[in-house]
N, C-alpha and C positions, 0 to 999 in steps of 0.2 A: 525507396529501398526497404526492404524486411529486415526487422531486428530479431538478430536469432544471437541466443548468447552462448559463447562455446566454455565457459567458464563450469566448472563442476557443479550440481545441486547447491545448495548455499544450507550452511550450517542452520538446526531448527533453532539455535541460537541468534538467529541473524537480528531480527528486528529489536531484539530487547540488548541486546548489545550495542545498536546502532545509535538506540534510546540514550544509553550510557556516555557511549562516545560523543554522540552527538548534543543531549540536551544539555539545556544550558549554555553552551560553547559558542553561540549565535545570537546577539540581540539586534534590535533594530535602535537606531541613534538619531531618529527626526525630537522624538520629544524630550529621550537624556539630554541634547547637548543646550535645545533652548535659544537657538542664534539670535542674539539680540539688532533691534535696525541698525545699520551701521550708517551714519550721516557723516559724509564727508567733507572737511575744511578744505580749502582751494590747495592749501600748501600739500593735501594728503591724496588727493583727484585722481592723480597719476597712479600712482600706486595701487591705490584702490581698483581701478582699470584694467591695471596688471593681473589684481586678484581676482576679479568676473571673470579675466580671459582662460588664468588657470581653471577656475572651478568649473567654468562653459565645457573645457576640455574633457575634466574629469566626471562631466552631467552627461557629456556625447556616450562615452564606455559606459556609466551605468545604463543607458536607454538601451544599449546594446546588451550586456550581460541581462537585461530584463526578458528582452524580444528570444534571444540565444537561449534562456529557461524554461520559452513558452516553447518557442517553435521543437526543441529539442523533446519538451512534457508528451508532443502529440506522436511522438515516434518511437518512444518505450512500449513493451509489451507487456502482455500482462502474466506475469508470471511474477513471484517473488522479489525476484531481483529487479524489475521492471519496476515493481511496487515500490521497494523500497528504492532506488533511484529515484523514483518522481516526487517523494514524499519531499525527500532530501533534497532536489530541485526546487519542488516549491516552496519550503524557508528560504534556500537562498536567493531564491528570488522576491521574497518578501522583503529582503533586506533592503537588497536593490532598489526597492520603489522606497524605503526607506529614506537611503542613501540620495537617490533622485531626489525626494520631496525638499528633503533637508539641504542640498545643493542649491537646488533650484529658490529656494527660499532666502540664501545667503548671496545668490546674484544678482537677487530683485531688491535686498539691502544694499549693494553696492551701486543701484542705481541702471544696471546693466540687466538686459531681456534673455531669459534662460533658452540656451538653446532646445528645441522639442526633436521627437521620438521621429524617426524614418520608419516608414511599413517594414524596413526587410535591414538587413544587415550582412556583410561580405565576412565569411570566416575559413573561408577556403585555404586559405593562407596556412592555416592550421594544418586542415585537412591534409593539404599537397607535405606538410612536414613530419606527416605521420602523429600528428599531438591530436588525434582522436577522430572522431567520425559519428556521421547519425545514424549506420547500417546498424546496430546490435544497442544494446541495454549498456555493456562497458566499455565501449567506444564512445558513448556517449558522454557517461561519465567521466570519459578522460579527456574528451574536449573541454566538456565543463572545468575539470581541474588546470588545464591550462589560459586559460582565459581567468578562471583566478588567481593563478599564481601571477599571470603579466600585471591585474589588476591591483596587486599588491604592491610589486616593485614600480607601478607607474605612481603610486599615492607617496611612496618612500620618495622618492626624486623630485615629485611636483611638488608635496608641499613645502620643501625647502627652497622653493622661489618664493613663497607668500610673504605679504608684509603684516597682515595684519592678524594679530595676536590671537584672536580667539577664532580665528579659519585656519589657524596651524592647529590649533587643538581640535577642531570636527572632521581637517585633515587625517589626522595621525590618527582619532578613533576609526574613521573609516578602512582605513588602511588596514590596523589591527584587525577588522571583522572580516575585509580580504583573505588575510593571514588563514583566519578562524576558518573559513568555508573551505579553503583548500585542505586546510588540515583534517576537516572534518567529512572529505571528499575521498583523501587516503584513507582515514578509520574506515569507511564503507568499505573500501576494498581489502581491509584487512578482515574484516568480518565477514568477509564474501569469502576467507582464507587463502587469497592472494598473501604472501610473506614478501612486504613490506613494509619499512620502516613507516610510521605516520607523524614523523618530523624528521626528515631526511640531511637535514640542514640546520646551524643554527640561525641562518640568516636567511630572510626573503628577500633576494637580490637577482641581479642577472649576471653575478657571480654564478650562481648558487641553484640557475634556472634547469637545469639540466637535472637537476638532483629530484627538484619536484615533480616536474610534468612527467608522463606517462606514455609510452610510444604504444600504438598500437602493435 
């Protein structure tokens, strides 16, 4: 499908606004957080097991939110708006392999084999709900933001099954940078002069899910 965007010219404001909004507001958390080996005692086994299966889970979504950044990069146009979408794509997807490496590093601590990447990924689901599409530059962008905002409220809920102390903490930052990409997904569309809020909610939930995603 052709990405044609029906959205008006984009303010000559756009990109150094986007700079504004956007930098800084995104880092990557493989080398801040530092995951130390975690060797586990017989008494703690279980447990530990528990927490590879969660982070397996939460390593399967980052492979996808990576592949979902790629596949989606090669279907923006090239026009402004295209440009800046993919710019803004590709940091968050930078995070992502982040996010992956750093996962994937805390499972092979716990003893446990990091699930890997599939060629392709199903987001249709999406699609059929109206939370975005690969036909146009802001359809795109608003699949993107919904796939981050799920990806925020599934790290809010998973990592309060963890036991172990310091994977609730690389949890919770990850979740946070979730948070960050969605938000920083609205700022582009506010700078795109779309008038909407770019924190729409004070909570990233699925309360609250309606508030952030974007319907085509």
């Amino acid at each position: 499908m052709s990405d044609h965007i029906n959205l008006p010219s984009p303010p000559s404001k756009l990109l150094n606004r986007r700079r504004i909004l956007v930098g800084g507001a995104i880092t990557g958390f493989s080398t801040a957080l530092g995951i130390p080996a975690l060797t586990a005692r017989p008494s703690q086994a279980a447990s530990q097991s528990k927490d590879a299966a969660i982070l397996n889970n939460a390593l399967f979504y980052e492979h996808q939110a990576i592949w979902a950044y790629g596949f989606a990069a090669g279907k923006l146009s090239d026009t402004e708006v295209g440009r800046a979408v993919k710019a803004l794509a590709l940091r968050n997807q930078a995070d992502h392999k982040a996010h992956r490496d750093t996962l994937a590093q805390a499972v092979k601590s716990l003893g446990a084999t990091p699930v890997t990447a599939r060629q392709s990924y199903d987001v249709s689901s999406y699609i059929q709900k109206g939370e975005g599409n690969v036909d146009s530059d802001v359809n795109i962008a608003k699949l993107a933001l919904a796939l981050e905002v799920d990806a925020a409220i599934a790290y809010t809920s998973e990592i309060a099954r963890l036991k172990t102390p310091a994977l609730i903490t690389t949890g919770a930052s990850i979740g946070s940078a979730e948070s960050a990409h969605a938000t920083a997904i609205r700022a582009a569309f506010v700078s795109l002069g779309v008038n909407i809020p770019i924190v729409p909610a004070a909570f990233v939930s699925a309360n609250a899910r309606s508030a952030w995603v974007l319907k085509v």
